[in-house]
C-alpha positions in Angstrom: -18.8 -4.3 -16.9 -15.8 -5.7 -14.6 -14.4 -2.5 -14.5 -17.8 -0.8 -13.3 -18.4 -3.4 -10.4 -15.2 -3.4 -9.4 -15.2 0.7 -8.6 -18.7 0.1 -7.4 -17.2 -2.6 -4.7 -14.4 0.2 -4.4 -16.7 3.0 -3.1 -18.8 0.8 -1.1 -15.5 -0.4 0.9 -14.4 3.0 1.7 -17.7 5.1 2.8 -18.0 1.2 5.1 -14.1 2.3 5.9 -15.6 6.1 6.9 -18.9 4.5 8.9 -17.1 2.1 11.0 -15.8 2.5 14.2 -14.4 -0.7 15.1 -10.8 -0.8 14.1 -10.0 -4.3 13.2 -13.4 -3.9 10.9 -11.4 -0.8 9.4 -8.3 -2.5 8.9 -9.5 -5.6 7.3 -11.5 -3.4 5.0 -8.6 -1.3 4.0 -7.2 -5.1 2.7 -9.9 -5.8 1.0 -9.5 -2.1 -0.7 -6.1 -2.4 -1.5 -7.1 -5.7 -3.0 -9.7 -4.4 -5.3 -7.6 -1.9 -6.7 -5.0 -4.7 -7.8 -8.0 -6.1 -9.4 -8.6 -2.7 -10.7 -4.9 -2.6 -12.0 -5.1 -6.6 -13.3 -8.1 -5.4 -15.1 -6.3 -2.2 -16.5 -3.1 -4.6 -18.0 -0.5 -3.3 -15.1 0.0 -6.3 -13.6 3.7 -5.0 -12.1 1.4 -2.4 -10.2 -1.3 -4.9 -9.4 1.6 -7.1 -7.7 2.8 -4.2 -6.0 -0.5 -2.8 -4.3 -0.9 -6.6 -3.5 1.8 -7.1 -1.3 2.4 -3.8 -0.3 -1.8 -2.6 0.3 -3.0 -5.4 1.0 -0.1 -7.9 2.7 2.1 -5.6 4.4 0.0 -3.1 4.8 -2.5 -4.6 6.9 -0.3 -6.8 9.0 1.3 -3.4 10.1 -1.5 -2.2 10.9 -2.7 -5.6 12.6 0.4 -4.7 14.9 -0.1 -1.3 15.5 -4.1 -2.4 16.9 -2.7 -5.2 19.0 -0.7 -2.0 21.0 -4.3 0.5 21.2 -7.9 -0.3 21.4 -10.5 -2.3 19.7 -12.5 0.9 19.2 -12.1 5.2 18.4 -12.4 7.0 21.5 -14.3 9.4 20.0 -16.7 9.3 16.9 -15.5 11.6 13.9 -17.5 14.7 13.3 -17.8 15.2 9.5 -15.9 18.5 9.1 -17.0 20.4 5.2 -13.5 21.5 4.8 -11.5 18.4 4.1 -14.9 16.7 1.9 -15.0 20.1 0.0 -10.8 19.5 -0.8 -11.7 15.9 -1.3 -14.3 16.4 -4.1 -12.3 19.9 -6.0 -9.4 17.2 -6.1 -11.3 14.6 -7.4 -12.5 17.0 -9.7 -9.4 18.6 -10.9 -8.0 14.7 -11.4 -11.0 13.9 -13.5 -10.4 17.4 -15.8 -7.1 15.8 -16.0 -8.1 12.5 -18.1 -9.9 14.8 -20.6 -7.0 15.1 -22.8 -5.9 11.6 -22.8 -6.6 9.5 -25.6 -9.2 6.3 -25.2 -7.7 2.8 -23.6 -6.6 0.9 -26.9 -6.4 3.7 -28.6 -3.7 2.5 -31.4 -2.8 6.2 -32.0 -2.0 7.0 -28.5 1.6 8.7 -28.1 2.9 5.5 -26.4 1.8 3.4 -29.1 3.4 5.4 -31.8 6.8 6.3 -30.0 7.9 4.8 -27.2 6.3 1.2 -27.6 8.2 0.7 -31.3 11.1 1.6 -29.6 11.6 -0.4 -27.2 10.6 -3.3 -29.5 12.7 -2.8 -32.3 15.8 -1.1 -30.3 15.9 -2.9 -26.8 17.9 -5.6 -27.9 20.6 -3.7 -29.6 20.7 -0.9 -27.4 20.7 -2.7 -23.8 21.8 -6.1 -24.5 19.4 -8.1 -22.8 16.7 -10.8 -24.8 14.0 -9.9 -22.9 11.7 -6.6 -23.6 10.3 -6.4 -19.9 13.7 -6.8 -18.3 15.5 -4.5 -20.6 12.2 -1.0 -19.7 12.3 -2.4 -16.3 15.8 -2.4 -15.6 17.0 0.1 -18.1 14.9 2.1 -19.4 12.8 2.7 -16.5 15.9 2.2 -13.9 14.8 4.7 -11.5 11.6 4.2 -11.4 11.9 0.6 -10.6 14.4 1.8 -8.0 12.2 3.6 -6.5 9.6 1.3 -6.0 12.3 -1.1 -4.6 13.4 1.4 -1.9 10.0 1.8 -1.1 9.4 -1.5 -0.2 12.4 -2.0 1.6 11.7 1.0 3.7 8.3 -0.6 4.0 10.1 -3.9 5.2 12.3 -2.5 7.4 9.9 -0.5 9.6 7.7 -3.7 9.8 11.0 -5.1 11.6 11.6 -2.1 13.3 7.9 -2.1 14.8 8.1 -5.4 15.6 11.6 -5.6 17.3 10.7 -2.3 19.1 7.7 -4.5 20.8 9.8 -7.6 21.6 12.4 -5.4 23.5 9.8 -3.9 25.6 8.4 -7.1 26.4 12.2 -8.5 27.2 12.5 -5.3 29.4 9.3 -6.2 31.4 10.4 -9.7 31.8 13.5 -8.7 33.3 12.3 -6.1 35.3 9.6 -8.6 36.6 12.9 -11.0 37.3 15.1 -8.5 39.1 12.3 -7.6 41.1 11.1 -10.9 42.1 14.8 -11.6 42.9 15.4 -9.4 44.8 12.5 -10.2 46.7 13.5 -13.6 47.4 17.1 -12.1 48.2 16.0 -9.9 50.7 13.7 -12.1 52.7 16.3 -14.6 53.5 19.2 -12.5 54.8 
């Protein structure tokens, strides 16, 4: 039942997302998306990825995006026209994706392939084979090395072009202050001689 209002919620966010033309309405509905799918992961046992979409969807995310409206407008110039092509590649990918969870086995399903090979595993081995106590620690940093790698570089790439956009904005501001300066001095300068 959570699961069912929580994509319900989902949907009704983004065709709100599609209808609105005020962008700061946009924005802080794509946080309160981002947010419902870490509910949607919470509610699915992947916590790790519920964390992620958290601060990265809905933190990071929208303060970027925060940023990026404080340099255009409050509203789209122009209103969208709704184009066939792109909703007709929307729904044959949607469709294609759900063909895809055909084949895979029930959620709990104790005779899943992950339940009968990799999970013993990594619960009888781990210890021996990494040499770290903990289960979580040893998949995350050894087992799944890259993958956690990965999702580090993406949020430090994510990190550093919050800094980037925001130390882009203070220079230009610094620049117009001392362009302001120079030209008020010289102003002054010029009027007395």
């Amino acid at each position: 039942m959570i699961d069912i209002a929580l994509l319900a919620f989902l949907a009704a966010t983004a065709l709100a997302i599609v209808q609105i033309h005020n962008l700061f309405a946009v924005v802080m509905l794509a946080g309160i998306y981002s947010l419902l799918a870490a509910g949607i992961f919470v509610q699915l046992d992947a916590v790790d990825v519920a964390f992620t979409e958290a601060a990265v969807g809905a933190g990071i995310s929208t303060i970027v995006m925060l940023g990026t409206l404080s340099l255009t407008k409050e509203r789209e110039r122009t209103p969208i026209r709704m184009r066939p092509l792109p909703l007709l590649l929307v729904v044959a990918t949607g469709a294609a994706l759900l063909y895809g969870t055909l084949d895979m086995p029930n959620l709990g399903d104790p005779n899943a392939p992950i339940h009968r090979h990799v999970a013993p595993r990594y619960i009888e081995e781990s210890g021996s084979e990494v040499g770290v106590p903990n289960i979580v620690t040893s998949v995350l940093a050894s087992y799944r090395g890259y993958d956690t790698l990965g999702e580090v570089c993406v949020i430090f790439t994510a990190g550093i072009g919050v800094i980037l956009l925001i130390g882009g904005r203070r220079r230009r501001e610094q620049d117009k202050r001392a362009k302001g300066a120079e030209s008020m001095d010289g102003g002054a300068g010029g009027g007395g001689a």
